[in-house]
PDB file with one MODEL, atoms N, CA, C and O in Angstrom:
MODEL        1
ATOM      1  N   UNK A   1     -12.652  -2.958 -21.346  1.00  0.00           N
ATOM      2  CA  UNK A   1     -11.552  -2.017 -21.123  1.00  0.00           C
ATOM      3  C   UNK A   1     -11.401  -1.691 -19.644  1.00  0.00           C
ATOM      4  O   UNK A   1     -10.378  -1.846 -18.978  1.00  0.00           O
ATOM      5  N   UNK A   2     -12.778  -1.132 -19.161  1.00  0.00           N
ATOM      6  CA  UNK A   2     -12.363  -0.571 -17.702  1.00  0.00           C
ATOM      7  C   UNK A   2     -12.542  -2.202 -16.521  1.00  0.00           C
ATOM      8  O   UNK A   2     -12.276  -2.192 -15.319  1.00  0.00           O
ATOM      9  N   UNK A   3     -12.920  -3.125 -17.115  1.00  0.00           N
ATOM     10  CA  UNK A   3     -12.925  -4.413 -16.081  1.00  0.00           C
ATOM     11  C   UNK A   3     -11.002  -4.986 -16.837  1.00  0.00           C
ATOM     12  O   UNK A   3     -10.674  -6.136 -16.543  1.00  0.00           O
ATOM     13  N   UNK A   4     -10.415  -4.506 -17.332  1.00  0.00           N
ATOM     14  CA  UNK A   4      -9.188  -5.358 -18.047  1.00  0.00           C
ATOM     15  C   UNK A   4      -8.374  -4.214 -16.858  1.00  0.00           C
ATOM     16  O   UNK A   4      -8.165  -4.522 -15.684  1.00  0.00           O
ATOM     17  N   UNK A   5      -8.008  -2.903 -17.467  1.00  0.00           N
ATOM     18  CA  UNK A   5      -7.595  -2.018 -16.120  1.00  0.00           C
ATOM     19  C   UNK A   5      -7.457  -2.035 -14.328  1.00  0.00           C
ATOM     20  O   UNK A   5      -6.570  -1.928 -13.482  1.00  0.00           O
ATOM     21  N   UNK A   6      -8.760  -2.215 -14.384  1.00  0.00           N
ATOM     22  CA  UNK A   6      -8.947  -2.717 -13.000  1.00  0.00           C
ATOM     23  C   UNK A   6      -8.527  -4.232 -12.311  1.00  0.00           C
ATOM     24  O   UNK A   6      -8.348  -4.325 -11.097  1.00  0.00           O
ATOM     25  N   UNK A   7      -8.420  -5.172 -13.047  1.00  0.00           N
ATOM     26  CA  UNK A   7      -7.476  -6.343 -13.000  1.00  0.00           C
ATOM     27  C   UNK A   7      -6.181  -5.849 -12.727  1.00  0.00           C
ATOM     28  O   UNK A   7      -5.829  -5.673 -11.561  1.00  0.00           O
ATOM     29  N   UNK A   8      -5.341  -5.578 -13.805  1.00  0.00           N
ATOM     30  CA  UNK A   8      -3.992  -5.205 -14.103  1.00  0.00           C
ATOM     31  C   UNK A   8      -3.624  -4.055 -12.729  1.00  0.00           C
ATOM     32  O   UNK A   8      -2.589  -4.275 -12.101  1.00  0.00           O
ATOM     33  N   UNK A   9      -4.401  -2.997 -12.366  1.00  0.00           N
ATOM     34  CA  UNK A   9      -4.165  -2.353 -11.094  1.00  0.00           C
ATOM     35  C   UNK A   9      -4.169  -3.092  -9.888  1.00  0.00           C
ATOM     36  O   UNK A   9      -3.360  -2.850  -8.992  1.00  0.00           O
ATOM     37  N   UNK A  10      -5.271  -4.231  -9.786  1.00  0.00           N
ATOM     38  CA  UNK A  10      -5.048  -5.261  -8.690  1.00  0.00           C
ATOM     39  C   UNK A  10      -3.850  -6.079  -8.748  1.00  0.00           C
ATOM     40  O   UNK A  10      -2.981  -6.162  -7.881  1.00  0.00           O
ATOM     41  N   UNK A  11      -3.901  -6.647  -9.821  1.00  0.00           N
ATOM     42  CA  UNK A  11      -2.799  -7.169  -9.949  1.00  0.00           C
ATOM     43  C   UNK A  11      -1.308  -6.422  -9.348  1.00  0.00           C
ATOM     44  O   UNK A  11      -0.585  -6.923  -8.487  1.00  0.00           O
ATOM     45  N   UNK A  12      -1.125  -5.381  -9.898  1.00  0.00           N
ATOM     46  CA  UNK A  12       0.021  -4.656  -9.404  1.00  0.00           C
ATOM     47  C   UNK A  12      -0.083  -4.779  -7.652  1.00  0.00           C
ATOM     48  O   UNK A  12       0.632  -5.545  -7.008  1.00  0.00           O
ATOM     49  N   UNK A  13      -0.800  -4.147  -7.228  1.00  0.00           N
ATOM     50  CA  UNK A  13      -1.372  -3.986  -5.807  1.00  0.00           C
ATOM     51  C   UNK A  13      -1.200  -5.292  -5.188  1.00  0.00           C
ATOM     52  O   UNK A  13      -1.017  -5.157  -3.978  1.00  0.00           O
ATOM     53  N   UNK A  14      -1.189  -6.541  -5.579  1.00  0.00           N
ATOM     54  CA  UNK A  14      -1.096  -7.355  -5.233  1.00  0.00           C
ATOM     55  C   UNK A  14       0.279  -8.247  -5.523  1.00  0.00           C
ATOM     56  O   UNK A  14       0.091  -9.376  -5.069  1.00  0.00           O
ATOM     57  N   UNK A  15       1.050  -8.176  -5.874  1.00  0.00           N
ATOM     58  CA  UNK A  15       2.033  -8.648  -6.986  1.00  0.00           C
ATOM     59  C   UNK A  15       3.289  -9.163  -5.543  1.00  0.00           C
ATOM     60  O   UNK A  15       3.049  -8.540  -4.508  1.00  0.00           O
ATOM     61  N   UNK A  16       4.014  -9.767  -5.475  1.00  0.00           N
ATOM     62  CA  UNK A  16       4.886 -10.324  -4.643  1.00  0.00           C
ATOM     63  C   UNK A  16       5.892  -9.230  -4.036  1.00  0.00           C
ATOM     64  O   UNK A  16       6.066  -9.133  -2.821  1.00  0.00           O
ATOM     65  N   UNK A  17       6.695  -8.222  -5.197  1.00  0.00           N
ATOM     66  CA  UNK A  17       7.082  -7.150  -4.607  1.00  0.00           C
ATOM     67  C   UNK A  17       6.028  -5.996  -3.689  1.00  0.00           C
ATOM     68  O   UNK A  17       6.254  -5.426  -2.621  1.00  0.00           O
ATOM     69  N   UNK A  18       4.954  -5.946  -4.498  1.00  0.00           N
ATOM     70  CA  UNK A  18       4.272  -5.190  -3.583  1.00  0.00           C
ATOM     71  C   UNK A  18       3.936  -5.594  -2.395  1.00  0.00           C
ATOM     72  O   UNK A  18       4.168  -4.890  -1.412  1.00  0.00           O
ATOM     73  N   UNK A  19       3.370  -6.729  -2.307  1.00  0.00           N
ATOM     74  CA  UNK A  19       3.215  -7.389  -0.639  1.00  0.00           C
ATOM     75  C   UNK A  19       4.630  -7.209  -0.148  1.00  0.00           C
ATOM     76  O   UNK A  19       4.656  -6.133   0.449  1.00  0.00           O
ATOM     77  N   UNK A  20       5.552  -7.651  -0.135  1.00  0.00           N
ATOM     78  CA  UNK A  20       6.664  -7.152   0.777  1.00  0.00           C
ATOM     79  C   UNK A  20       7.269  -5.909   0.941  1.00  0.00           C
ATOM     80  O   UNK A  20       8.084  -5.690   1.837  1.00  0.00           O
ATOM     81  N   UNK A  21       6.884  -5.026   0.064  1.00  0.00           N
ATOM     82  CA  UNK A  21       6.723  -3.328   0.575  1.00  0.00           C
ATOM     83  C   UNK A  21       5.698  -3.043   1.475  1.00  0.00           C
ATOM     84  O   UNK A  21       5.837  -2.394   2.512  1.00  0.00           O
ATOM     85  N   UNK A  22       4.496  -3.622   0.993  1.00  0.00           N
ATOM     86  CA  UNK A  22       3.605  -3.020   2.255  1.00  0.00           C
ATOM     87  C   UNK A  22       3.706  -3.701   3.615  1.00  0.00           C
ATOM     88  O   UNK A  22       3.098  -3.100   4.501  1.00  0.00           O
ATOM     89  N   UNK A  23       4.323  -4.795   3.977  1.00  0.00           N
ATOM     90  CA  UNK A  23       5.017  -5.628   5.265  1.00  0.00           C
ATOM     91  C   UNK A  23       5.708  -4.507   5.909  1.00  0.00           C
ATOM     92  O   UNK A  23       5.401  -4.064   7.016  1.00  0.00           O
ATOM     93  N   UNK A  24       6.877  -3.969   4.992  1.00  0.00           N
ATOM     94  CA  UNK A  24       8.299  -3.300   5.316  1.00  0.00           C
ATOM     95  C   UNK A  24       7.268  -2.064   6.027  1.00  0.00           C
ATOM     96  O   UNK A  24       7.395  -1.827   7.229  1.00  0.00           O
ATOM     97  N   UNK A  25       6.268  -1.319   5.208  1.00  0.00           N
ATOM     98  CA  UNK A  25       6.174   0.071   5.683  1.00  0.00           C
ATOM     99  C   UNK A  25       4.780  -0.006   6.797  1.00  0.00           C
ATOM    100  O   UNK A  25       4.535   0.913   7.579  1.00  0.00           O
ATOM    101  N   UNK A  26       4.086  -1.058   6.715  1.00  0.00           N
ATOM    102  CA  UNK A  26       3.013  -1.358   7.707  1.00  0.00           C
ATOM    103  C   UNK A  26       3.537  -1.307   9.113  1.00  0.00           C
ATOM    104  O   UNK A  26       3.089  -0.514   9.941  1.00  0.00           O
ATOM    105  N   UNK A  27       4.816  -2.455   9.451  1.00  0.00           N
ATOM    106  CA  UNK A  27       5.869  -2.610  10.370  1.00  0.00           C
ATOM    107  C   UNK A  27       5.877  -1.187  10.752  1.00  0.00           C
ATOM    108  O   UNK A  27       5.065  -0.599  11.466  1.00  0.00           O
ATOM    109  N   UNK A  28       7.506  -0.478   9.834  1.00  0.00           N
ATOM    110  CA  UNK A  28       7.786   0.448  10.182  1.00  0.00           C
ATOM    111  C   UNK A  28       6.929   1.788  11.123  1.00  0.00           C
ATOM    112  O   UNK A  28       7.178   2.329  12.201  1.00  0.00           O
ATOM    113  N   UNK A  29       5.752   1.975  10.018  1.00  0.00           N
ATOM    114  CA  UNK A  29       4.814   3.055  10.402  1.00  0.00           C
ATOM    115  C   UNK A  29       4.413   2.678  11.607  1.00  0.00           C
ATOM    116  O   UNK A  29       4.742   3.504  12.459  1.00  0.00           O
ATOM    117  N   UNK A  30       3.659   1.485  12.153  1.00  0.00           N
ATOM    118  CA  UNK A  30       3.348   0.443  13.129  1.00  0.00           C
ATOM    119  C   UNK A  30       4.450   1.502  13.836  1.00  0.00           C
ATOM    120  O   UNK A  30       4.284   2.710  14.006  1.00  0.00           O
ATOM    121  N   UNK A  31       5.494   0.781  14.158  1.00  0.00           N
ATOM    122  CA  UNK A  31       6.456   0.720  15.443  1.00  0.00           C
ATOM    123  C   UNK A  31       6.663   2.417  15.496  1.00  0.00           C
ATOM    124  O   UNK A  31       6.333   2.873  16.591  1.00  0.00           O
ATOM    125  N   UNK A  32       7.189   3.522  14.435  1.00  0.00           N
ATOM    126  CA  UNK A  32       7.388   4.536  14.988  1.00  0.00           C
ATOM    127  C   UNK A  32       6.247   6.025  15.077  1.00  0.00           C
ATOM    128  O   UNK A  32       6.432   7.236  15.191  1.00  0.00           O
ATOM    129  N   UNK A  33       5.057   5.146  14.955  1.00  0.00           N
ATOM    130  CA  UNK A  33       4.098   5.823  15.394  1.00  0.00           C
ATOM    131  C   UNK A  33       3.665   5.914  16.893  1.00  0.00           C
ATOM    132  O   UNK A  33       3.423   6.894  17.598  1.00  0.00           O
ATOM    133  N   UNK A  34       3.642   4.247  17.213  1.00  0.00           N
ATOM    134  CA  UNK A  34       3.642   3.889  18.397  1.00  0.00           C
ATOM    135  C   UNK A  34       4.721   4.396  19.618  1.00  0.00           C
ATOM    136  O   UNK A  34       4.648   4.198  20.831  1.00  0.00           O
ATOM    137  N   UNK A  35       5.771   5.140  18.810  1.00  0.00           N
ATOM    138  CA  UNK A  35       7.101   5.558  19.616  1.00  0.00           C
ATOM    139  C   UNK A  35       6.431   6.768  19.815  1.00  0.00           C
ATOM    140  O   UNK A  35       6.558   7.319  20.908  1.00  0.00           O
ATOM    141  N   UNK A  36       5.789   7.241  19.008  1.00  0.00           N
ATOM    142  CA  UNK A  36       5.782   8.374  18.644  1.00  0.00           C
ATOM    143  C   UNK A  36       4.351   9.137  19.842  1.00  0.00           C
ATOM    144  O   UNK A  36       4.340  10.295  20.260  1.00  0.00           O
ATOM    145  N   UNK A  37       3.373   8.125  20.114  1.00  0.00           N
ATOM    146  CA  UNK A  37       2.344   8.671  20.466  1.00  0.00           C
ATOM    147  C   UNK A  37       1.991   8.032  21.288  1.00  0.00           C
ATOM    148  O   UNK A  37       0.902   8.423  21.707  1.00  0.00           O
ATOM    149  N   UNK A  38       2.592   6.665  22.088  1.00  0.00           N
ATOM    150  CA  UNK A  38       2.234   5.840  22.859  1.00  0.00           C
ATOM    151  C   UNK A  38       1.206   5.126  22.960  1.00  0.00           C
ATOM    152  O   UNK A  38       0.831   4.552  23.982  1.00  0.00           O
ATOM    153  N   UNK A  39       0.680   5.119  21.885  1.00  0.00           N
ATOM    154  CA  UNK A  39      -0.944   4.284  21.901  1.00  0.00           C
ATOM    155  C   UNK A  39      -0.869   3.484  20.812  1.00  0.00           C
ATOM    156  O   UNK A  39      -0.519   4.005  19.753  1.00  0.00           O
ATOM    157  N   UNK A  40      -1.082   2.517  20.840  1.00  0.00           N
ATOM    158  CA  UNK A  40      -0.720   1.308  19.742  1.00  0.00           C
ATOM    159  C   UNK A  40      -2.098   1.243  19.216  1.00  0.00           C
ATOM    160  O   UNK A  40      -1.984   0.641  18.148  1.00  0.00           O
ATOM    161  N   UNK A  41      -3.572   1.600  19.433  1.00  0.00           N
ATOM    162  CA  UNK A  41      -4.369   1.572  18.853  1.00  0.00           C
ATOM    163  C   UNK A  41      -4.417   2.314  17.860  1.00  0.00           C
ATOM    164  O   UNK A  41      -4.739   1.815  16.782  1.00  0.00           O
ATOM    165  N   UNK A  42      -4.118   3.677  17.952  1.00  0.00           N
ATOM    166  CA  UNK A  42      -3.687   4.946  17.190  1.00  0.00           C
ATOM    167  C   UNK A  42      -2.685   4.355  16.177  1.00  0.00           C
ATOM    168  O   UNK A  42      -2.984   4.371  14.983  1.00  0.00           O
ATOM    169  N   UNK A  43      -1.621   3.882  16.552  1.00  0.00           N
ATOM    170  CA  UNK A  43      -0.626   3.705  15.632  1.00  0.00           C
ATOM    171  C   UNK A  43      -1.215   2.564  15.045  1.00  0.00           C
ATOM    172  O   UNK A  43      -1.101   2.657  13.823  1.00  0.00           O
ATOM    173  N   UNK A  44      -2.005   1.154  15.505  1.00  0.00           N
ATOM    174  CA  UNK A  44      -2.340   0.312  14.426  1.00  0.00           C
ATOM    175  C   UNK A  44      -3.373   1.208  12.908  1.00  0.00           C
ATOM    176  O   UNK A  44      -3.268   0.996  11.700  1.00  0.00           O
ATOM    177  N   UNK A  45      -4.298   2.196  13.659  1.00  0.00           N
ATOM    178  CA  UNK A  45      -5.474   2.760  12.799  1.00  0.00           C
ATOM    179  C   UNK A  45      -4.411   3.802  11.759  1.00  0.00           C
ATOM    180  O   UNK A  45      -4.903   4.326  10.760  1.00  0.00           O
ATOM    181  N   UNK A  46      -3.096   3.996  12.082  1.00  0.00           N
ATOM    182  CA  UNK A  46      -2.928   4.880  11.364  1.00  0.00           C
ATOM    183  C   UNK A  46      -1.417   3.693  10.229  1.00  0.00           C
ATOM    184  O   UNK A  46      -1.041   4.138   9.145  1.00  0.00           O
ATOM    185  N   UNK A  47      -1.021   2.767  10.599  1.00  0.00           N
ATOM    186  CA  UNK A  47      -0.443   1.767   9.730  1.00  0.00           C
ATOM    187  C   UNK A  47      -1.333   1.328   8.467  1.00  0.00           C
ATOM    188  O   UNK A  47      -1.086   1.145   7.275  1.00  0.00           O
ATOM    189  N   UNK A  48      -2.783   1.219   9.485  1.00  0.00           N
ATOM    190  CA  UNK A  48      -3.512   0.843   8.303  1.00  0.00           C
ATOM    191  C   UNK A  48      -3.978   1.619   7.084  1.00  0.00           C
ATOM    192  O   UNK A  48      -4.017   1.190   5.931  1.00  0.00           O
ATOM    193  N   UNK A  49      -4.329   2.840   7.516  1.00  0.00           N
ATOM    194  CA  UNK A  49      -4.368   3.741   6.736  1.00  0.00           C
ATOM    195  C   UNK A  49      -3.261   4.013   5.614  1.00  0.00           C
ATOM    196  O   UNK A  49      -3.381   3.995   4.389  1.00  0.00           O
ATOM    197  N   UNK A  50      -2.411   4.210   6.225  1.00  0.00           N
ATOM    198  CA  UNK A  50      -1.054   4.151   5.293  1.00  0.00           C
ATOM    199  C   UNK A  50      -1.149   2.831   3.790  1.00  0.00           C
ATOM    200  O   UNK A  50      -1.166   2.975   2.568  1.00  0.00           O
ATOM    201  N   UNK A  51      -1.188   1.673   4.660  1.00  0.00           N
ATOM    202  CA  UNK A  51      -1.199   0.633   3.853  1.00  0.00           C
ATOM    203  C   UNK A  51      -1.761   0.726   2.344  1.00  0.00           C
ATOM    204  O   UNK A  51      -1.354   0.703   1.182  1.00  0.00           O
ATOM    205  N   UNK A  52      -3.065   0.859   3.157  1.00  0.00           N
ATOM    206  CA  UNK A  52      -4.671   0.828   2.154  1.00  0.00           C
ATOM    207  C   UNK A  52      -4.123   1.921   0.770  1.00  0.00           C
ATOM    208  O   UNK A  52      -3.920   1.685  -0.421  1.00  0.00           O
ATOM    209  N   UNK A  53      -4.017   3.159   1.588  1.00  0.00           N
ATOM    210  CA  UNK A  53      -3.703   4.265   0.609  1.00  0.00           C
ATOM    211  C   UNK A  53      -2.487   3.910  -0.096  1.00  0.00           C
ATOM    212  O   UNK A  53      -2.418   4.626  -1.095  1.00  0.00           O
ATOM    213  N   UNK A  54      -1.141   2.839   0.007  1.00  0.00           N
ATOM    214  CA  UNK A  54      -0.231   3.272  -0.652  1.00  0.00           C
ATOM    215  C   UNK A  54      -0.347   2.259  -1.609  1.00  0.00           C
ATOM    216  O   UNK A  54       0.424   2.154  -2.563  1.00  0.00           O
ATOM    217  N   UNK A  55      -1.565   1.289  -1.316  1.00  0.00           N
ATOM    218  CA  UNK A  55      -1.090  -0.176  -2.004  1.00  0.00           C
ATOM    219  C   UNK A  55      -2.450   0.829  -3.392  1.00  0.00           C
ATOM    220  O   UNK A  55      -2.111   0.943  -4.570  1.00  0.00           O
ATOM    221  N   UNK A  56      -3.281   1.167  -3.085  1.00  0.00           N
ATOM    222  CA  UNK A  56      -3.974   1.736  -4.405  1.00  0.00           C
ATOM    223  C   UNK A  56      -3.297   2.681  -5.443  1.00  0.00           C
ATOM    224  O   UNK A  56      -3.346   2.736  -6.672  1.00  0.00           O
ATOM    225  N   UNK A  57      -2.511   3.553  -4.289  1.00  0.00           N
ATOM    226  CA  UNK A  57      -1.826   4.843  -4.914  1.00  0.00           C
ATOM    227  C   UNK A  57      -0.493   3.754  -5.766  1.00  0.00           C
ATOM    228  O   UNK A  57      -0.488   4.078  -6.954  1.00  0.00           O
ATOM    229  N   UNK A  58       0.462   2.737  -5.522  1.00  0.00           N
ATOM    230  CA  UNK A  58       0.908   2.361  -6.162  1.00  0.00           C
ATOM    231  C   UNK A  58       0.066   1.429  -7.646  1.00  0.00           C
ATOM    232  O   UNK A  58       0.225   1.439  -8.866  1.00  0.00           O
ATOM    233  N   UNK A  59      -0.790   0.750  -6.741  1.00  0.00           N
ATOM    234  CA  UNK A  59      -1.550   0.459  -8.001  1.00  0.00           C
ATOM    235  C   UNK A  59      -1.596   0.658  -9.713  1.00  0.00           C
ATOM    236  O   UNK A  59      -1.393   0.086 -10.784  1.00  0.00           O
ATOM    237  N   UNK A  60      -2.091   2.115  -8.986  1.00  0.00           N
ATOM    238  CA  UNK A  60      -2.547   3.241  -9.961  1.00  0.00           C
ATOM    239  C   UNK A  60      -1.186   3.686 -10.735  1.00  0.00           C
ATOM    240  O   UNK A  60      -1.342   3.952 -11.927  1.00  0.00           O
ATOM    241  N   UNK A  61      -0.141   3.776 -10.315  1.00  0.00           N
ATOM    242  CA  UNK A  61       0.861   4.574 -10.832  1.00  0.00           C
ATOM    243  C   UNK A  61       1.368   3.525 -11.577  1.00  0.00           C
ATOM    244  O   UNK A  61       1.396   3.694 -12.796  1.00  0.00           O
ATOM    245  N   UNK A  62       1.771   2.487 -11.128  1.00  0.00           N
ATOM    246  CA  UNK A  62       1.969   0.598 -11.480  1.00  0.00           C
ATOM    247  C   UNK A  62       1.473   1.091 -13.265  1.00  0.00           C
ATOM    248  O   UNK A  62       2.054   1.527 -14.259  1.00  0.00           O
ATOM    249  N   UNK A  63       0.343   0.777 -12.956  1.00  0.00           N
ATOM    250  CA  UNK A  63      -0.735   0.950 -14.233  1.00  0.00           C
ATOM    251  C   UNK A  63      -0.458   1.475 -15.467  1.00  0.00           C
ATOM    252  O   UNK A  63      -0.196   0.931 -16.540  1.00  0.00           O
ATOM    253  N   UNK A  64      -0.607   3.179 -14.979  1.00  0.00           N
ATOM    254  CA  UNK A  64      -0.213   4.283 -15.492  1.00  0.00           C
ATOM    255  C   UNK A  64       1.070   3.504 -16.836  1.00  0.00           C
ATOM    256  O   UNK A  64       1.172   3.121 -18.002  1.00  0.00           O
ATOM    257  N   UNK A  65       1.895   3.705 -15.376  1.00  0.00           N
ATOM    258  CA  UNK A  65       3.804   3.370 -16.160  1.00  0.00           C
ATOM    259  C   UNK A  65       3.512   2.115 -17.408  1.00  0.00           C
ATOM    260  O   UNK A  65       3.928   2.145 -18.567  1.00  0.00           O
ATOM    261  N   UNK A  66       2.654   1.020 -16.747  1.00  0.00           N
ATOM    262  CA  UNK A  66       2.536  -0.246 -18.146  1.00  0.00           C
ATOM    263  C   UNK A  66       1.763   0.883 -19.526  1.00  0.00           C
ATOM    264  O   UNK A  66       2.275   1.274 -20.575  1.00  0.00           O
ATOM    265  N   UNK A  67       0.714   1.076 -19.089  1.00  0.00           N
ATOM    266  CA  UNK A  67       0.132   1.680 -20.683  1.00  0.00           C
ATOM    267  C   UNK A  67       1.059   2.910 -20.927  1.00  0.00           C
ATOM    268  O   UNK A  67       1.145   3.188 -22.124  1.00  0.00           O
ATOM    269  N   UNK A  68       1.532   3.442 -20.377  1.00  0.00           N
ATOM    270  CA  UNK A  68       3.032   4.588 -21.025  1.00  0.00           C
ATOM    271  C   UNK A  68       3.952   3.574 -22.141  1.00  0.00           C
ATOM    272  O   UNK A  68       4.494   4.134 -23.094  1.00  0.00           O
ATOM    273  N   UNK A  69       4.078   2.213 -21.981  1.00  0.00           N
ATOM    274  CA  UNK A  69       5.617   1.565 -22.095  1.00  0.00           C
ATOM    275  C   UNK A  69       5.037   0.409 -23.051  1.00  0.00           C
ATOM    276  O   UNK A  69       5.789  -0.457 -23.498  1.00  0.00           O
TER     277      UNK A  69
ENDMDL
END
């Protein structure tokens, strides 16, 4: 059960739409952080952050919505 779940959440997290959302908002965050604070190290550490957290947090919700449906 919990190794079948944890597939199906990767899976989501990984899935073709999801890779090209996290491109779109990695970019984005990337460039107007960097506008934002002038340090591109800062803005790479904080793209990444973003990433990591949104590709699990979608994951999870991904998930959720299949066993609802």
């Amino acid at each position: 059960m919990i190794n079948s779940a944890l597939k199906k959440i990767i899976d989501h997290i990984f899935s073709k739409k999801s890779i090209q959302i996290r491109i779109a908002t990695f970019v984005w965050v990337l460039l107007c952080s960097w506008f934002w604070t002038g340090d591109p190290i800062k803005s790479g550490n904080l793209a990444i952050s973003v990433l990591v957290g949104s590709m699990i947090i979608q994951g999870i919700f991904e998930w959720l919505y299949d066993r609802s449906h």
